[in-house]
C-alpha positions as CSV (number, residue, x, y, z in Angstrom):
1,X,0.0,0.0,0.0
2,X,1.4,3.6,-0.7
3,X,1.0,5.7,2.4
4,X,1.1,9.6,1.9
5,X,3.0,11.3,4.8
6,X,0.7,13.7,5.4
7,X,-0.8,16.6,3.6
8,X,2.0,18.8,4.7
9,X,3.8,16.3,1.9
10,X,0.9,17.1,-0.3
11,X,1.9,21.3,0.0
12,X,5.5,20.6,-0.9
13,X,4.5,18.4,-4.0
14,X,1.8,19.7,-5.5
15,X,1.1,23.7,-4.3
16,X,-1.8,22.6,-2.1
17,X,-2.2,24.3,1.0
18,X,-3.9,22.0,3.8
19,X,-2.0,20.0,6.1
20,X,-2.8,17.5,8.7
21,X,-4.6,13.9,7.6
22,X,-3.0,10.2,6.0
23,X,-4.5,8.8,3.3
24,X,-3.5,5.5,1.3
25,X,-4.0,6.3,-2.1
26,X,-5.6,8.1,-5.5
27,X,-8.7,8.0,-7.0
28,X,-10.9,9.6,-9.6
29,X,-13.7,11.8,-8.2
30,X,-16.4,9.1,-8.9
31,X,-14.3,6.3,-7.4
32,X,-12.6,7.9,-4.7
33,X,-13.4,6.0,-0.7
34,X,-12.5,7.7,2.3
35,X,-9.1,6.9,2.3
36,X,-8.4,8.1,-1.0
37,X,-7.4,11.7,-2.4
38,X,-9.6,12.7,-5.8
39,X,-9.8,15.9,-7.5
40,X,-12.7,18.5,-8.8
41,X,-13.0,20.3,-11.8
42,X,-14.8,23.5,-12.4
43,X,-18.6,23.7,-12.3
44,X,-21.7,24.6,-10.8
45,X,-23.7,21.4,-9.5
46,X,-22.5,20.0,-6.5
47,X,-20.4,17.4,-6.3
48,X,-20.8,14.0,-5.2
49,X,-18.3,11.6,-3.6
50,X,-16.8,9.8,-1.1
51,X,-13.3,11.4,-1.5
52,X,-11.6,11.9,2.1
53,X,-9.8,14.8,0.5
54,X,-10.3,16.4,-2.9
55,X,-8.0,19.1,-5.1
56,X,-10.4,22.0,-6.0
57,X,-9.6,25.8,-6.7
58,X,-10.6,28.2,-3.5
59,X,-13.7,29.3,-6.0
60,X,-15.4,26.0,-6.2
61,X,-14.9,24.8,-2.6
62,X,-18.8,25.0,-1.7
63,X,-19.7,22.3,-4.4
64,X,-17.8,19.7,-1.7
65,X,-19.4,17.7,0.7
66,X,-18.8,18.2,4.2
67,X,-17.0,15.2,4.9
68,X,-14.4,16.0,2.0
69,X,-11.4,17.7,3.3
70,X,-10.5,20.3,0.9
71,X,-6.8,20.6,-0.6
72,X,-7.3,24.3,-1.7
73,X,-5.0,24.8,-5.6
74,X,-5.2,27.1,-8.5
75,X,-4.9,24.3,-11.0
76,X,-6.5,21.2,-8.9
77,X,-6.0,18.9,-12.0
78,X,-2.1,19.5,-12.0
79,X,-1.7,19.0,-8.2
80,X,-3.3,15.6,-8.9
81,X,-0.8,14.9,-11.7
82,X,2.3,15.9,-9.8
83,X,0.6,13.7,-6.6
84,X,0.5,10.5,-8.9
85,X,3.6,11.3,-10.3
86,X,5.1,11.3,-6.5
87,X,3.2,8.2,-5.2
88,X,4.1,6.3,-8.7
89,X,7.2,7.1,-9.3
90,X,8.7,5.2,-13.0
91,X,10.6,1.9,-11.9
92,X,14.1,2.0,-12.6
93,X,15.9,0.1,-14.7
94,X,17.3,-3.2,-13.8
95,X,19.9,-4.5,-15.8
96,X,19.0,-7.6,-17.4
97,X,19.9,-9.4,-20.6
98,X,17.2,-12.7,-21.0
99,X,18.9,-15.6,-22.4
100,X,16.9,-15.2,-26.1
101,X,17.8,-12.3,-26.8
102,X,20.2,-12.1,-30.0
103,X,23.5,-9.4,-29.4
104,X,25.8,-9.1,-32.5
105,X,29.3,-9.3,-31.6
106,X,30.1,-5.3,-31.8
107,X,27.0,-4.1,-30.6
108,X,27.9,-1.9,-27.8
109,X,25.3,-2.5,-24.9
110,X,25.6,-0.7,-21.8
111,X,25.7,-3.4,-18.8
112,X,22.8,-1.5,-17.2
113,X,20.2,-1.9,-19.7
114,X,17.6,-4.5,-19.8
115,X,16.8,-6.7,-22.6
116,X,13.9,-8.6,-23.0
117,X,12.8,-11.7,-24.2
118,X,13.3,-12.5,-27.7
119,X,15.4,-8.9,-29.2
120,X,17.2,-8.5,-31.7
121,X,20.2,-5.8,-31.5
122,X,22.3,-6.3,-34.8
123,X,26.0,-5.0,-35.6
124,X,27.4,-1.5,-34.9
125,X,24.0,-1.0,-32.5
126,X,25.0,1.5,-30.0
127,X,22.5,1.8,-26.6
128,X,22.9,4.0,-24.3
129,X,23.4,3.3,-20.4
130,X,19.5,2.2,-18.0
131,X,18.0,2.3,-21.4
132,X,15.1,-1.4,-21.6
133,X,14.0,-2.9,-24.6
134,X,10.9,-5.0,-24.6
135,X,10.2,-8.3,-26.1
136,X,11.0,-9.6,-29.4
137,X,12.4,-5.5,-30.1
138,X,14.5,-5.5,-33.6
139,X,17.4,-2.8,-33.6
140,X,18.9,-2.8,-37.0
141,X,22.5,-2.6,-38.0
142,X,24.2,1.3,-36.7
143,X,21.0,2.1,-34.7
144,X,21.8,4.6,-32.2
145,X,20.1,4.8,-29.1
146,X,20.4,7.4,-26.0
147,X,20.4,6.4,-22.1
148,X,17.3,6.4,-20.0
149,X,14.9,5.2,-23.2
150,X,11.9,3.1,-22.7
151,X,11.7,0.7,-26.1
152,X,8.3,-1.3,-25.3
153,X,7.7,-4.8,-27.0
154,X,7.6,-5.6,-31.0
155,X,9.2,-2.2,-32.0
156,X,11.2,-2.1,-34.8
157,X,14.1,0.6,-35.5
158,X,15.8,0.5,-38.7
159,X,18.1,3.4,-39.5
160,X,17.6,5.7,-36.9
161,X,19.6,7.6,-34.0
162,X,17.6,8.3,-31.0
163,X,17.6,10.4,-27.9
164,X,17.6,10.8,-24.3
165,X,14.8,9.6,-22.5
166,X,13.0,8.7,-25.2
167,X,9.9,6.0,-24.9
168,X,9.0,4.5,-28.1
169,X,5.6,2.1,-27.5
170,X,4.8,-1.1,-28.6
171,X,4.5,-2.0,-32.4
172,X,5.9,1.1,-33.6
173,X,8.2,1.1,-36.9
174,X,10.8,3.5,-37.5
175,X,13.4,3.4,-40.3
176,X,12.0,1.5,-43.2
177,X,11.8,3.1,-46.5
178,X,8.8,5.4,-47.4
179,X,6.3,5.5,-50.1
180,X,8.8,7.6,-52.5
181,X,8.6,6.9,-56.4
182,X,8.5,7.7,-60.2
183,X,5.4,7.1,-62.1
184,X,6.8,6.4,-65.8
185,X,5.5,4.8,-69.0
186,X,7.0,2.0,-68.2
187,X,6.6,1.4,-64.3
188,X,7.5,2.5,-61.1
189,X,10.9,3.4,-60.5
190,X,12.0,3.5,-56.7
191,X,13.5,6.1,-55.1
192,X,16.2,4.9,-53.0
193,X,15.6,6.0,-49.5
194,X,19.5,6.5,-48.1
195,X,18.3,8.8,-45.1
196,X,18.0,8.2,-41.3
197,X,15.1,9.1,-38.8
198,X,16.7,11.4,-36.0
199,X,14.6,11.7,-33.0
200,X,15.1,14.5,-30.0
201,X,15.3,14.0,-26.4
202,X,12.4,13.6,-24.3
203,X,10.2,12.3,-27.2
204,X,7.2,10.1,-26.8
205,X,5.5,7.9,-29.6
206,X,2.7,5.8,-29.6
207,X,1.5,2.2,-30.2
208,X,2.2,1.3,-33.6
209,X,3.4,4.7,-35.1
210,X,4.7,4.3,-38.2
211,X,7.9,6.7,-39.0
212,X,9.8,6.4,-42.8
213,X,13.3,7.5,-43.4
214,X,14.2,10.0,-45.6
215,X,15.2,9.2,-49.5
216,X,18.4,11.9,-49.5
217,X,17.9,13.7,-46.3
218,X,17.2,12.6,-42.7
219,X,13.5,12.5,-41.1
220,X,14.0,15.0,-38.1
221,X,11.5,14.9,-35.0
222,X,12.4,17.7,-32.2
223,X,13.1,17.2,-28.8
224,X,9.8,17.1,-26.0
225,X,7.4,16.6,-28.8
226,X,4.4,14.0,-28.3
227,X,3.3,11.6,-30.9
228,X,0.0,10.1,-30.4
229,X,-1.0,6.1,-31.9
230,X,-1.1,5.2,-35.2
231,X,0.4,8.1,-36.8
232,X,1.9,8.2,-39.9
233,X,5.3,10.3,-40.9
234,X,6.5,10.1,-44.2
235,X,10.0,10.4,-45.6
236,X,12.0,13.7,-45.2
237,X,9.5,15.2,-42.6
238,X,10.3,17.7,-39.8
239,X,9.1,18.0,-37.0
240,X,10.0,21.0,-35.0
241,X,10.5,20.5,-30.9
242,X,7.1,20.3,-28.5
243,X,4.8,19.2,-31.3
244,X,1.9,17.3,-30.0
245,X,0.1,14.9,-32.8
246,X,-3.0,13.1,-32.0
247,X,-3.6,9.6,-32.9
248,X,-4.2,8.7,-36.8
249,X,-2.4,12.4,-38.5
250,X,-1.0,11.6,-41.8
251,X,2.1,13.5,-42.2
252,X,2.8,13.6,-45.9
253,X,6.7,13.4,-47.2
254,X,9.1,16.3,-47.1
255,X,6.1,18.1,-45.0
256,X,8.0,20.8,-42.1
257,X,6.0,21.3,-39.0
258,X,7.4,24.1,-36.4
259,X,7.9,24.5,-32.5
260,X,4.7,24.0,-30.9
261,X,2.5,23.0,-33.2
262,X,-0.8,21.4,-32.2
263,X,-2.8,18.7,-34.2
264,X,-5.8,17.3,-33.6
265,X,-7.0,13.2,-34.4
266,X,-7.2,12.3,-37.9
267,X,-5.4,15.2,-39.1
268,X,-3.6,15.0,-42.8
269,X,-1.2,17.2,-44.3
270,X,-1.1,16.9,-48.0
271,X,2.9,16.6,-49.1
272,X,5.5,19.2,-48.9
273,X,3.0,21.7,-46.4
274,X,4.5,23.8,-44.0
275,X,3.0,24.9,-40.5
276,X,4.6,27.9,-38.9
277,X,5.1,27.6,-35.4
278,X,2.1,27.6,-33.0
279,X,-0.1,26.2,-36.0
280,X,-2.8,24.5,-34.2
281,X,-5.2,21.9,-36.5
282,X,-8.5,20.6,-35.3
283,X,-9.4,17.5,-35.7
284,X,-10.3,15.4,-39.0
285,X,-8.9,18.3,-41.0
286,X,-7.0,18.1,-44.3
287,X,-4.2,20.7,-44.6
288,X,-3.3,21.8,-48.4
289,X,-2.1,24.6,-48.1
290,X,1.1,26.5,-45.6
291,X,0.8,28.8,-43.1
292,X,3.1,31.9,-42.4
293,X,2.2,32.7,-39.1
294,X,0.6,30.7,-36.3
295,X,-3.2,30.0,-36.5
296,X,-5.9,27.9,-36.2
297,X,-7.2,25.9,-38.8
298,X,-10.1,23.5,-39.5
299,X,-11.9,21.6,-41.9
300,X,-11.8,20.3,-45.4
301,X,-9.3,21.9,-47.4
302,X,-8.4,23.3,-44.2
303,X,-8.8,27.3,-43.7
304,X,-9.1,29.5,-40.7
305,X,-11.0,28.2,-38.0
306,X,-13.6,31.4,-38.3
307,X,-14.3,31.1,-41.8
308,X,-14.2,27.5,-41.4
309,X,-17.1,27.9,-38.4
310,X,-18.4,30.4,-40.7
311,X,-19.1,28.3,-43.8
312,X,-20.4,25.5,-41.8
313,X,-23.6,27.9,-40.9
314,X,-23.7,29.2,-44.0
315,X,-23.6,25.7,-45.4
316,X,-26.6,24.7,-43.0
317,X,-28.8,27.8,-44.1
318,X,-28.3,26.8,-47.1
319,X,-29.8,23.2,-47.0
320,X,-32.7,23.6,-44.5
321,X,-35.8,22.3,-45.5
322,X,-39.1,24.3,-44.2
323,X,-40.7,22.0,-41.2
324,X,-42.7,19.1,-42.2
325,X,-40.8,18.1,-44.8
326,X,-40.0,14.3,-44.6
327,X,-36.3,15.5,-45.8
328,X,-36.0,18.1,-43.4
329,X,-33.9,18.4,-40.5
């Protein structure tokens, strides 16, 4: 069981500011017993639960039951965070080599890293020191891999140099050559893809991400930048450092996305786009043309969220049916 100290613990970790009980654990609000610390977000009805303490900002504390000891916080959801983040603290690393794995001869290993079940690291592999690579994990030959990475089960990196503290989750491809060819009379012609995929420090990418090197220059993703599941990154792409990309974006080849950029599930950039930094995309929108500055854009070719918001009651107006109608809405 993991005991908190006392709330006095919970001031110097998370910004609360009410000392004075033990609890034995974290829950949502819903879920949340007696012994358990939950958190509010803003509203107006009040709130039901059987939290023994609960995070809520100092405008929202009436909303609590009696019985819930208020932890008073600007940003109640953030305390939370940086609570589970102190009672759950990442395991470290325990060196380990299992007796399937395959090594190559020159691959240079560090002795603290752990090695799963089943992986493959092939020649002239370099991994850095308290980095773990899950089950049946393929590193092909000159991978380069930082220390403190997380490499979860049935990834495969081909071609690639990665960073610091990197975690990279299960089924995700990286390296492999990307959809890059000639259309002639008489066939396809290849483009040889002689480029690497370089990946930052601090990066996260999801489940069965798909990332292609680049045909005659490197695939570039920027360090603290968040890549959701099933994404798609073509060949030659850059992405600048804290982009966040939410599961299913199709990230066309040779397409340059700067610092900060936000976008939504389902997004697809059409090939060789760029987004200047700050470029936020909502969801399900297809991008075909570049921006200059940072903005917002939505829809289908994608335009500025206002005129997007604008069309789309225009387009409604446009379409009604008077009532009655069997057709109408």
């Amino acid at each position: 069981m993991v005991t908190l100290q006392s709330i006095l613990e919970l001031t110097k970790t998370t910004g609360a500011d009410k000392e004075g009980a033990v609890f034995s654990g974290i829950a949502a609000i819903d879920d949340a017993l007696p012994h358990q610390v939950s958190f509010a977000r803003s509203g107006k009805d009040p709130i039901q639960t059987q939290a023994g303490a609960c995070f809520i900002h100092p405008s929202q504390i009436s909303r609590l039951p009696e019985s819930v000891m208020p932890l008073l916080s600007e940003d109640p959801y953030k305390a939370f965070v940086l609570l589970a983040r102190f009672l759950y603290p990442s395991e470290p690393v325990a060196p380990f080599v299992h007796k399937t794995a395959i090594i190559a001869s020159d691959a240079r290993v560090h002795a603290s890293c752990s090695i799963g079940p089943g992986v493959v690291i092939e020649a002239d592999v370099i991994v850095g020191k308290g980095t773990s690579i899950g089950a049946y994990s393929i590193l092909g030959k000159g991978v380069v891999v930082g220390e403190d990475c997380s490499i979860e089960s049935h990834v495969t990196l081909m071609h690639a140099s990665i960073g610091q503290k990197v975690c990279i989750k299960a089924g995700a491809r990286i390296g492999q050559r990307g959809f890059g060819f000639l259309m002639e009379k008489e066939g396809m012609i290849d483009i040889p893809h002689i480029g690497l995929v370089r990946i930052g420090d601090r990066v996260e990418i999801g489940a069965q991400c798909t990332i292609d090197r680049g045909t005659f220059q490197d695939t570039c993703i920027g360090d603290d930048s968040r890549i959701d599941n099933l994404v798609q990154i073509g060949h030659n792409v850059k992405i600048g450092k804290r982009v966040v990309l939410a599961a299913q974006c199709g990230i066309s080849g040779s397409c340059i996305i700067g610092d900060g950029c936000m976008l939504g599930g389902q997004v697809g950039l059409a090939d060789h786009m760029t987004l200047a930094p700050g470029t936020r995309v909502a969801a399900k929108s297809g991008v075909m043309r570049s921006t200059r500055e940072a903005c917002v854009l939505a829809g289908i070719p994608a335009v500025p969220a206002g005129q997007w918001r604008r069309q789309v009651v225009h387009l409604e107006k446009s379409v009604r049916l008077p009532l009655g109608n069997k057709e109408g809405v």
